[in-house]
C-alpha positions as CSV (number, residue, x, y, z in Angstrom):
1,X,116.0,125.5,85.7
2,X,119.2,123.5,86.5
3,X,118.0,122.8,89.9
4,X,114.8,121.5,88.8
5,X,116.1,119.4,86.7
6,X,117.9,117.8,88.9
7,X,115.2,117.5,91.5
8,X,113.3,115.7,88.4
9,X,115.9,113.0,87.6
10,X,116.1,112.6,91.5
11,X,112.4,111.7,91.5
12,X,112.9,109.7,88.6
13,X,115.2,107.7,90.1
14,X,113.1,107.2,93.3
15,X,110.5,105.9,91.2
16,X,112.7,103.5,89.0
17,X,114.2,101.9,92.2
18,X,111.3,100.8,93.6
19,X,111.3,97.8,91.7
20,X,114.4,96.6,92.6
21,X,114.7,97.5,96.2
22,X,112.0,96.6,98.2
23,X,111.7,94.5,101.5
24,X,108.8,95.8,102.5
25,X,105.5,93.6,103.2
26,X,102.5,93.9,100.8
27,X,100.4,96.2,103.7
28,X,102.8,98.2,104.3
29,X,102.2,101.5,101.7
30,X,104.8,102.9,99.8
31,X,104.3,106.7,98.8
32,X,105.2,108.2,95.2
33,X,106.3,111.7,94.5
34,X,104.3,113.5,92.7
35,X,104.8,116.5,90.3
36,X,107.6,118.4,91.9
37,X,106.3,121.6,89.5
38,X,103.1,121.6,90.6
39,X,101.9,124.4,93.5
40,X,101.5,123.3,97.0
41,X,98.8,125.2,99.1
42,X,98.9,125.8,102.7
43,X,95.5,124.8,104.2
44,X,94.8,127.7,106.8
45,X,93.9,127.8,110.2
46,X,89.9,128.7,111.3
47,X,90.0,132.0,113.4
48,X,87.1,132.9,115.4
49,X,86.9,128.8,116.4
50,X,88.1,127.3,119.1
51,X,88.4,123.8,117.0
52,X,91.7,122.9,116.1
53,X,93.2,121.7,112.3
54,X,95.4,119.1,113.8
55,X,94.8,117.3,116.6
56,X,97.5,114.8,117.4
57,X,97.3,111.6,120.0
58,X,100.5,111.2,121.3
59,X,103.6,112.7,121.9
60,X,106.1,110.1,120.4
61,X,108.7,110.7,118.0
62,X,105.7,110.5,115.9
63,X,103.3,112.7,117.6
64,X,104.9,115.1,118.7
65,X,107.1,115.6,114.9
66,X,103.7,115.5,113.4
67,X,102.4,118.8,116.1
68,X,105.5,120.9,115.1
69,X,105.2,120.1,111.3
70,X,101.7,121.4,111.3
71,X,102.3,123.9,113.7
72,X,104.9,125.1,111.2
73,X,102.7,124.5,108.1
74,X,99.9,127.2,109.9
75,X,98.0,125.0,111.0
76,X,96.6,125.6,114.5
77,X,97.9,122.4,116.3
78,X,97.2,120.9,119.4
79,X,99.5,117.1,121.1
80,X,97.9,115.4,123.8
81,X,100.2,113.0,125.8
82,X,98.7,111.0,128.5
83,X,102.7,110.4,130.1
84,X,102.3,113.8,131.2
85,X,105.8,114.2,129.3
86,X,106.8,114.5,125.8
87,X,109.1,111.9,123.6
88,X,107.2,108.5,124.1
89,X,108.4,105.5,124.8
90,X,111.8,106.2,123.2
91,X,112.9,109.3,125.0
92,X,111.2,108.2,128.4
93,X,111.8,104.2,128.2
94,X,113.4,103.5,125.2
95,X,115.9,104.7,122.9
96,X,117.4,107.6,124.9
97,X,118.1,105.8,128.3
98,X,119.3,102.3,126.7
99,X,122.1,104.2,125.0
100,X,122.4,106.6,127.4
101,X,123.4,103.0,129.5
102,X,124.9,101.6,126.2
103,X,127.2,104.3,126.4
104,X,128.2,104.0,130.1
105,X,128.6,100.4,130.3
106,X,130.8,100.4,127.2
107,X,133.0,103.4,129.0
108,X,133.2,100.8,131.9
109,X,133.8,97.7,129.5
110,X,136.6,99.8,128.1
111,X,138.1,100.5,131.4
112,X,138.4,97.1,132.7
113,X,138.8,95.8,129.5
114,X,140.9,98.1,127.0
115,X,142.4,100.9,128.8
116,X,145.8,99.4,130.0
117,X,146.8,98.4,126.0
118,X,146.8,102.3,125.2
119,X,148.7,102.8,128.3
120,X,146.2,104.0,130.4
121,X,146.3,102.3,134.1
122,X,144.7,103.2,137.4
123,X,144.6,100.9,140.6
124,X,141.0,100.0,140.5
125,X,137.4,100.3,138.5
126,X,134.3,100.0,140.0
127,X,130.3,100.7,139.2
128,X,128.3,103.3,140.7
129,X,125.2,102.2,139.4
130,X,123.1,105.3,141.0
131,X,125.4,107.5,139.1
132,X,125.0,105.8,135.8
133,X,121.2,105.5,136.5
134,X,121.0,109.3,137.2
135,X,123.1,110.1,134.4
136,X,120.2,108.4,132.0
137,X,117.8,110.4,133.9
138,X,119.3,113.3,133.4
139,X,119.8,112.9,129.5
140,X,115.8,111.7,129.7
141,X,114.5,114.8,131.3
142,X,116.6,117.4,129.9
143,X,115.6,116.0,126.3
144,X,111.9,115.9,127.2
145,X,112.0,119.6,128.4
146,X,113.4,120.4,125.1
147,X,110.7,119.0,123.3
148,X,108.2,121.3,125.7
149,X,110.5,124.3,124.7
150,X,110.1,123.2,120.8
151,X,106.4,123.4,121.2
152,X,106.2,126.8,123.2
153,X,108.1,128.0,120.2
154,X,106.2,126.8,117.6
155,X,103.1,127.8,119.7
156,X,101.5,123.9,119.7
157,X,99.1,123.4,122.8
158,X,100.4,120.6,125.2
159,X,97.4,119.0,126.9
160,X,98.7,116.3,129.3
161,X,96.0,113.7,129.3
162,X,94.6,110.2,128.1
163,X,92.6,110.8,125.4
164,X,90.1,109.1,123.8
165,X,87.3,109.8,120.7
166,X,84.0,111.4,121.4
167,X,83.4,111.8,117.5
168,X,86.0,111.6,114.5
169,X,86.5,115.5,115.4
170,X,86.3,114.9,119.3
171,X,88.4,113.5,121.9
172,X,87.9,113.7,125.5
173,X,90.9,113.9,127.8
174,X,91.1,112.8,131.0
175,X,94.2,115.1,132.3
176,X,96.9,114.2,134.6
177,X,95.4,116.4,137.4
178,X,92.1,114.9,137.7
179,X,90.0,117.0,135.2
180,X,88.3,116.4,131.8
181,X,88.1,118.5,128.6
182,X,87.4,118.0,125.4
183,X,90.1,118.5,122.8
184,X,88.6,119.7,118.8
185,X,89.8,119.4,115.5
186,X,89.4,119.3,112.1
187,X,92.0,116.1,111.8
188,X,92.9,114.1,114.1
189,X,96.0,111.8,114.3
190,X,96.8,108.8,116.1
191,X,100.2,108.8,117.0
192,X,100.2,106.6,120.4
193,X,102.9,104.3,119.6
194,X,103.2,100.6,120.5
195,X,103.8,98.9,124.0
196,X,105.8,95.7,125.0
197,X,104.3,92.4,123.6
198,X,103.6,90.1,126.8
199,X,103.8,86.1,126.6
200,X,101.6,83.7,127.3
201,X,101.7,82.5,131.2
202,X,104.3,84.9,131.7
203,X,103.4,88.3,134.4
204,X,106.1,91.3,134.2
205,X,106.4,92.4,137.6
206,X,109.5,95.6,136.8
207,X,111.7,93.8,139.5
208,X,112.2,89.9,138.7
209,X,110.6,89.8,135.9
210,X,110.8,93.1,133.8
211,X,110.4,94.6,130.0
212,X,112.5,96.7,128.5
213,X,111.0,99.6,130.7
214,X,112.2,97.7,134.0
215,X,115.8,96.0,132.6
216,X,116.7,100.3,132.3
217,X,115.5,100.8,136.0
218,X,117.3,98.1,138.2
219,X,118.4,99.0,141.2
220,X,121.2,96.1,141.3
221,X,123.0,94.1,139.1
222,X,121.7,90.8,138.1
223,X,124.6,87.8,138.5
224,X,122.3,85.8,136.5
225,X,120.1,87.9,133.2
226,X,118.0,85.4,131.1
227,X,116.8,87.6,127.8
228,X,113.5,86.0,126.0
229,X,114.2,87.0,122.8
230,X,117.3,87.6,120.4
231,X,115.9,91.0,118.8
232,X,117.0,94.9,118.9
233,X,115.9,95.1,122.4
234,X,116.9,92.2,123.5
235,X,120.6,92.2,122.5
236,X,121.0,95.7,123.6
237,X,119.5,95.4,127.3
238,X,121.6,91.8,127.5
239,X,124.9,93.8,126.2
240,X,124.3,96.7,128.9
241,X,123.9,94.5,131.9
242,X,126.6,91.9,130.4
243,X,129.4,94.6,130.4
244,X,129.0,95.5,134.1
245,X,128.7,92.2,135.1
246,X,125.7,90.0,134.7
247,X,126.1,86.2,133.2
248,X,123.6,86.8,130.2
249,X,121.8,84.1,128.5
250,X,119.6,84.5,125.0
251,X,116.6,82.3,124.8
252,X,115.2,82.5,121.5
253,X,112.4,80.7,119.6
254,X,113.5,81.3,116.0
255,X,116.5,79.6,114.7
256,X,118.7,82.9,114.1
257,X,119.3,86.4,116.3
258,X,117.6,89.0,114.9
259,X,115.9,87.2,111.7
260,X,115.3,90.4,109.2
261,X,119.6,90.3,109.3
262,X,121.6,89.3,106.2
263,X,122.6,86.1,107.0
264,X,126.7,86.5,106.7
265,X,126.6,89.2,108.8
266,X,124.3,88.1,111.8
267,X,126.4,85.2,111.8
268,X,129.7,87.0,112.5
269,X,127.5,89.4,114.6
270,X,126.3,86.5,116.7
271,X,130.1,85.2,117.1
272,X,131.1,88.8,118.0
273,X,128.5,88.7,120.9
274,X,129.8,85.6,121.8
275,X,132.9,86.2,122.2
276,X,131.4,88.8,125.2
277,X,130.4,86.2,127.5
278,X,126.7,86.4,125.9
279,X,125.5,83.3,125.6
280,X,122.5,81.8,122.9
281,X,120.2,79.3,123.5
282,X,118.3,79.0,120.0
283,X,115.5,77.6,118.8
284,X,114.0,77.0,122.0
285,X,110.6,77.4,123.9
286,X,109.6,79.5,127.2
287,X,107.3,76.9,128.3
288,X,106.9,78.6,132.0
289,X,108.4,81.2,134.3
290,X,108.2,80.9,138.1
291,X,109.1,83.6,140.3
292,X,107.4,82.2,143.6
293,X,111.0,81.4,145.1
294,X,114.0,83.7,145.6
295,X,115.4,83.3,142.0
296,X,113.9,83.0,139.0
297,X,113.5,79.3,137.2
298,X,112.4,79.0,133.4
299,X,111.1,75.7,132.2
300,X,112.3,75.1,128.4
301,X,111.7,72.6,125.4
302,X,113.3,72.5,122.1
303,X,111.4,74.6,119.7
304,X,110.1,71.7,117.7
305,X,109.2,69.5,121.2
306,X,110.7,67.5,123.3
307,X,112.4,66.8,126.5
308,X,112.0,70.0,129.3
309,X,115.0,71.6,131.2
310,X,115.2,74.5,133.5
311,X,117.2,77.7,133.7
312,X,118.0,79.9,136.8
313,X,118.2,83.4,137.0
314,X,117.7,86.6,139.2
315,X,116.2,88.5,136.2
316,X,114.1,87.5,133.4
317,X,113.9,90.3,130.8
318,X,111.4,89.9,128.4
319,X,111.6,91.0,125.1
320,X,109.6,89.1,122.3
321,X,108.8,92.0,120.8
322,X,106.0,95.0,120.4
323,X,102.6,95.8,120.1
324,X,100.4,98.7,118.7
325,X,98.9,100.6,121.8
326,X,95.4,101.7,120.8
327,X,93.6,100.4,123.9
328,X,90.9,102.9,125.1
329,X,90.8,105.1,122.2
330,X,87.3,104.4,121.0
331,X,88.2,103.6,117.8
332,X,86.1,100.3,117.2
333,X,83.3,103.2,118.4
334,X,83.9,105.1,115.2
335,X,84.6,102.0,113.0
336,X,87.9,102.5,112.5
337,X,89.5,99.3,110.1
338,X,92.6,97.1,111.5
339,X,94.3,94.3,110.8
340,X,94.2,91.2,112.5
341,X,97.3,92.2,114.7
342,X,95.6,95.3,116.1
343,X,97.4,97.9,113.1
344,X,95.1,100.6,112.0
345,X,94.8,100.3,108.3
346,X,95.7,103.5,106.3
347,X,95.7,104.4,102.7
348,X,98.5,106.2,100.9
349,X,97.7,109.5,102.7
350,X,97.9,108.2,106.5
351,X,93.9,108.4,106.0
352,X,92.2,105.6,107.8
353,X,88.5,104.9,106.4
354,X,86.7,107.2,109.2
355,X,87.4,110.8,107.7
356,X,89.6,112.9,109.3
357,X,91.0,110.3,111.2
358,X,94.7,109.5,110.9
359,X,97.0,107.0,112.1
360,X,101.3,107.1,112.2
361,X,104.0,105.6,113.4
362,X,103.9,101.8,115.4
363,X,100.1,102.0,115.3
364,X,100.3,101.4,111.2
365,X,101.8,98.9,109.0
366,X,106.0,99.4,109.0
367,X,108.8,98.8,110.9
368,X,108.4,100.0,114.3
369,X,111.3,103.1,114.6
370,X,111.2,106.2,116.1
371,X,112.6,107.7,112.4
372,X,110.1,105.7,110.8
373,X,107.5,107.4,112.8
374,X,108.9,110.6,112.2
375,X,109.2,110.6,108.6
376,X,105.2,109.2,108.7
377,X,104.4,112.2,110.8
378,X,105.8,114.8,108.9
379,X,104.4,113.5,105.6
380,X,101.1,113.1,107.2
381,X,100.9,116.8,107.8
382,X,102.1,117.6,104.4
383,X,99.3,115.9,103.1
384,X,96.5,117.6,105.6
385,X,97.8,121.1,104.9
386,X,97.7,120.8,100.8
387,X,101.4,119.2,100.1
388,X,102.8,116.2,99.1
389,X,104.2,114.1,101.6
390,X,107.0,111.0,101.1
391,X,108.1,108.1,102.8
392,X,109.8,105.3,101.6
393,X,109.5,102.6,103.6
394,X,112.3,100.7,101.6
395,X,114.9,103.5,102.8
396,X,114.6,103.0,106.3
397,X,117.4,102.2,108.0
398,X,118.2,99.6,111.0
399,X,120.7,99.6,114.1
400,X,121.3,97.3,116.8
401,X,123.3,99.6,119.1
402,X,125.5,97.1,120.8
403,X,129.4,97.3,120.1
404,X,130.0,96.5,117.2
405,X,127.1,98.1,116.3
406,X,125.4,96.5,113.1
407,X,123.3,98.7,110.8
408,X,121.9,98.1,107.3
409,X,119.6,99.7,104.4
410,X,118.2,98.1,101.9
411,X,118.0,94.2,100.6
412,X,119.6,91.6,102.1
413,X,121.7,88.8,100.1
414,X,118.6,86.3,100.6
415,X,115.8,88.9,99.7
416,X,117.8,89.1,96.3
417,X,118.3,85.4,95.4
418,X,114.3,85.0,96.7
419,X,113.5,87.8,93.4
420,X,115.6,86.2,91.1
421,X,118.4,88.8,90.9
422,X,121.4,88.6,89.3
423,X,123.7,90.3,92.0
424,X,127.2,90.9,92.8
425,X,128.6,91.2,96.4
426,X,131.7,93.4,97.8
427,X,133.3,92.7,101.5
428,X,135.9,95.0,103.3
429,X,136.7,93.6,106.8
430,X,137.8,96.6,109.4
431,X,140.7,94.7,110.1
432,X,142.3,96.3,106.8
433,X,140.8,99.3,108.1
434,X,143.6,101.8,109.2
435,X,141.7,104.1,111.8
436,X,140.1,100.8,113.2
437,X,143.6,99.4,113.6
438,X,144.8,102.4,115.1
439,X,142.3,102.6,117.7
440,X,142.2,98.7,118.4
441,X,138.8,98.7,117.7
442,X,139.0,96.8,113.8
443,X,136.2,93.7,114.7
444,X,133.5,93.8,111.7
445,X,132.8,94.1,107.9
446,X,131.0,96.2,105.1
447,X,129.3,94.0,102.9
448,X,127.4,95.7,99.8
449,X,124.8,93.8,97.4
450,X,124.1,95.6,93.6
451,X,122.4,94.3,90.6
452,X,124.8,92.7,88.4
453,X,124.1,94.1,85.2
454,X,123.6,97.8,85.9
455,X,125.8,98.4,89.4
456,X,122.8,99.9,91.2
457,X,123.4,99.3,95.1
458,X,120.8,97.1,96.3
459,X,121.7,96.6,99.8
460,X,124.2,98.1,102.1
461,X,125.4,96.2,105.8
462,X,127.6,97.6,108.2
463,X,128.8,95.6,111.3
464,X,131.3,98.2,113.3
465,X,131.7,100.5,116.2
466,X,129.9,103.7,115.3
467,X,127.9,101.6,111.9
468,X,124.7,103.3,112.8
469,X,126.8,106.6,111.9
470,X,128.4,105.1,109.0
471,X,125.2,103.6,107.3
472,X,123.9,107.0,106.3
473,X,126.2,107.0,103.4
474,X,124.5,104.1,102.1
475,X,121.1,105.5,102.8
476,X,121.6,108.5,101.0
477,X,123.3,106.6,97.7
478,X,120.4,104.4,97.9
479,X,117.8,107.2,97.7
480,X,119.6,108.8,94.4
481,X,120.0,105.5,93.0
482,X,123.9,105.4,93.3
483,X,126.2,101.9,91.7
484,X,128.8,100.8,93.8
485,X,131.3,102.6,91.7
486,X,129.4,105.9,92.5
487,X,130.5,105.4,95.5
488,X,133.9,104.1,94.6
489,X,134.8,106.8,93.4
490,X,134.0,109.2,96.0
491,X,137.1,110.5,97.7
492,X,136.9,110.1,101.2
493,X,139.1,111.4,104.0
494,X,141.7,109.1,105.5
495,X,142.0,107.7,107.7
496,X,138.0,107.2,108.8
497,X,136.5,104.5,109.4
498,X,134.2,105.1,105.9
499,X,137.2,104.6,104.1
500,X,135.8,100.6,104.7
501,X,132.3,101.5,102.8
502,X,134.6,102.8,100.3
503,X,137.0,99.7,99.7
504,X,133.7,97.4,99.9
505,X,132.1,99.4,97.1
506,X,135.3,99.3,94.9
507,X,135.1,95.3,95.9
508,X,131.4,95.3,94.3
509,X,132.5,96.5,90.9
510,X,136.0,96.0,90.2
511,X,138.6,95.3,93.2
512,X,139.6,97.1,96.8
513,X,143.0,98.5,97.3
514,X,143.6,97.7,101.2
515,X,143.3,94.3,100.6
C-alpha cells in the first residue's frame, strides 16, 4: 500500500506540473496517466491466422522499439524496413556514426591540442581517415546486427522491404530481393521517420554538396566546409570536420545558433565554438550554390536584403533541417489527415482518423529524437494491447553533442518571462568545478530556472563535457516535480562533475558554497 501511494502522489505531481512546464506547441499531444489501480489487459494474439496484431513501418528507433514492445506485450508482431537494416536513420546515418566521429575527432583534437599539458608527448599526430571511417562502420553494423538479434529473441518477423498500404490492414512490400508480399495486421504503425529537408535551387550530390548522410562518408578532408544551418546537425558535422582540420563556416538565416536554446547559454555556447576556429555568419541568405567549377561558390545576401557576396568552399553541407518521410505510403489513398507540413495528425492514443492506423516518432507532431520516438513507440503499443501508455513531451530532453556538449530539459529563461512567471535563476560555472579543474576541461555553466514562490524547477541547462550525461538528473527531478533545494540537498559524490548541478541548485534557492 506504501508503494502505491507513492506511485499516486508521483502521478499527481505529473499532472500538477503540466501547467507550469510546458514548451510544447499546441499540436503537439500531451498524454495523462490514468488510474494507476485500475487493471490493464493484454490484448491477445489471433491463432489459426496468418494476420498479424501489429504491424509496424519502419525500423527506426521508433519502429523497431514499438515491434519488440508488442512483441513483448503478446502480440504477434511483425517490422518492415525498406533499408534492408535495422536502426533508421540514426543508427545507419545519424546518431551512431556522428558520434562515433565526434568521438574520434575529439581523441585527435585532444592529441594535438591537449595531451602535452598532462605530460603526455609523442613526436607526431596524424589522421588516418579510413581507419576512423571504418571504426564508425564498425560501431554501425555491429549495433544494427544487435537489433536483428533483439528481434530473433523476441520472435518479431523482419521483412526487408518498402512498404506501402493496400487497405488500413494491408501493406504491400516490395522486398530488397526483387519480390512482393503482402504484410497483414490488425494495427498498423507508421514509424518511417523523417529525411533531410532540401533547399530551394540547391541539388545534394553526397560529394560537393552533401547532407548529413554524405558530410559522415567523405573520403577526404575538406580545407574549406561551409555548414547551411546553425542547428544540432549542423554544429556537430562542422565540429567533426573542424577538429581534423577543415576551415568551417556557419551560414545561418535566423539571427541566433540553434533558436529553441536559452539565450545565456547559446551565447557562451556560440563563443565556445568560436573560440575553435568555427566561424558564424548569421542572419544571412543562401541565395545560390554553384558547383559547376572545381570548388564550391555560394552567392549570399543579408537576411533582410541587400547587397550579394560569395563564399568558396570544397564542401557545402547542408543542414536546414528535417522532414517527415511518408512519400509512397498510400496514405492520401486511405485518407489519412496531415498537417500542412506533411505530419500525420494523431489523437492522444497515436490513432490517426483511418482506424487501425497509427503514426510515431518524426512522422507526428514533436521534436524530432530518436528517444522521443522511442518513448512514442512504446506508449503506442501499450495502448493497442489494453494499457495505458505515457509520454510527456515537455520531459524530453536535448543535446548538441559537440565539446562542450550543451543539454537542457525543460523551460527556458524567455519561455518563462513570455507566461508571466515569477522565477528565480541559479548559475554555477565549471570553472569552480573541482573535477573539471583537475582534468583541464572546466569551460561551461549550469544554469537552473524555478518558480519563485514555490521552488519547483522549471528548467534545467547544462553546457559541459559529458552534459548530455549530466542532464538526466534534471530530467528525472523534473518528472517528480523536485524544487531546487530538493536537489540541494542531495549529497552527491565528490569530486564529479554533478557536483556543478548541485551548487547551481543551492544558487536557485539560497546560495552555492564553491563560489
Amino acid at each position: 500500500m506504501a508503494a502505491m501511494g507513492s506511485l499516486t502522489r508521483r502521478k499527481a505531481s505529473i499532472l500538477l506540473s503540466r501547467n507550469l512546464c510546458t514548451n510544447s506547441s499546441p499540436d503537439v499531444f500531451k498524454f495523462s496517466l490514468l488510474s494507476l489501480t485500475s487493471s490493464r489487459g493484454f490484448a491477445s494474439s489471433s491463432s489459426g491466422s496468418d494476420d498479424n496484431d501489429v504491424v509496424v513501418i519502419g525500423g527506426g528507433p521508433g519502429g523497431y522499439v514499438a515491434a519488440i514492445k508488442a512483441a513483448q506485450l503478446g502480440l504477434k508482431t511483425t517490422c518492415i524496413e525498406k533499408r534492408g537494416t535495422l536502426g533508421g536513420t540514426c543508427l545507419n546515418v545519424g546518431c551512431i556514426p556522428s558520434k562515433a566521429l565526434l568521438h574520434s575527432s575529439h581523441m585527435y583534437h585532444e592529441a594535438t591540442h591537449s595531451f602535452a599539458s598532462h605530460g603526455v608527448k609523442f613526436p607526431s599526430v596524424e589522421v588516418d581517415l579510413p581507419s576512423m571511417m571504418a571504426q564508425k562502420d564498425k560501431a554501425v553494423s555491429n549495433l544494427t546486427r544487435g537489433i536483428e538479434g533483439l528481434f530473433k529473441k523476441n520472435k518479431v518477423n523482419y521483412v526487408k522491404g518498402y512498404g506501402k498500404f493496400i487497405s488500413p490492414s494491408e501493406v504491400s512490400v516490395d522486398s530488397v530481393e526483387g519480390r512482393n508480399t503482402v504484410v497483414k495486421g490488425k494495427n498498423i504503425i507508421v514509424a518511417t521517420g523523417s529525411d533531410v529537408k532540401s533547399l530551394p535551387g540547391i541539388k545534394i550530390d553526397e560529394k560537393r554538396i552533401v547532407s548529413s548522410t554524405g558530410a559522415l562518408a567523405l573520403s577526404e578532408i575538406p580545407k574549406k566546409l561551409v555548414v547551411i544551418g546553425a542547428g544540432y546537425i549542423g554544429l556537430e558535422m562542422g565540429s567533426v570536420w573542424g577538429r581534423l582540420g577543415s576551415e568551417v563556416t556557419v551560414v545561418e538565416f535566423a539571427a541566433d545558433i540553434v533558436p529553441t536554446m536559452d539565450g545565456e547559454v547559446r551565447k557562451q555556447f556560440q563563443r565556445a565554438l568560436e573560440k575553435q576556429k568555427m566561424k558564424f555568419m548569421l542572419k544571412t541568405k543562401v541565395v545560390s550554390v554553384d558547383s559547376s567549377g572545381n570548388g564550391v561558390k555560394l552567392t549570399l545576401e543579408p537576411a533582410a536584403g541587400g547587397e550579394q557576396t560569395t563564399l568558396e568552399a570544397d564542401v557545402v553541407l547542408v543542414s536546414a533541417g528535417r522532414v517527415p518521410f511518408t512519400a509512397g505510403l498510400g496514405l492520401d489513398k486511405l485518407g489519412v489527415e496531415t498537417d500542412k507540413v506533411g505530419r500525420i495528425l494523431v489523437n492522444e492514443r497515436f490513432a490517426t482518423n483511418v482506424s487501425g492506423v497509427y503514426a510515431i516518432g518524426d512522422v507526428i507532431p514533436g521534436p524530432m529524437l530518436a528517444h522521443k520516438a522511442e518513448e512514442d513507440g512504446v506508449a503506442c503499443v501499450e495502448f493497442i494491447a489494453g494499457k495505458e501508455g505515457h509520454v510527456d513531451y515537455d520531459l524530453v530532453p536535448g543535446v548538441v553533442y559537440t565539446h562542450p556538449e550543451v543539454a537542457s530539459v525543460g523551460k527556458t529563461e524567455e519561455q518563462v518571462k513570455a507566461v508571466g512567471v515569477d522565477y528565480r535563476v541559479g548559475k554555477f560555472p565549471f570553472m569552480a568545478n573541482s573535477r573539471a579543474k583537475a582534468i583541464d576541461d572546466a569551460e561551461g555553466i549550469v544554469k537552473i530556472i524555478a518558480e519563485k514562490e514555490t521552488d519547483k524547477i522549471l528548467g534545467v541547462h547544462i553546457m559541459s563535457p559529458n552534459a548530455g550525461e549530466l542532464i538526466h538528473e534534471a530530467v528525472l527531478a523534473l518528472h517528480y516535480g523536485a524544487s531546487s533545494e530538493d536537489i540541494a540537498r542531495t549529497c552527491h559524490a565528490h569530486p564529479t562533475m554533478s557536483e556543478a548541478l548541485k551548487e547551481a541548485a543551492m544558487a536557485t534557492y539560497d546560495k552555492p558554497i564553491h563560489i
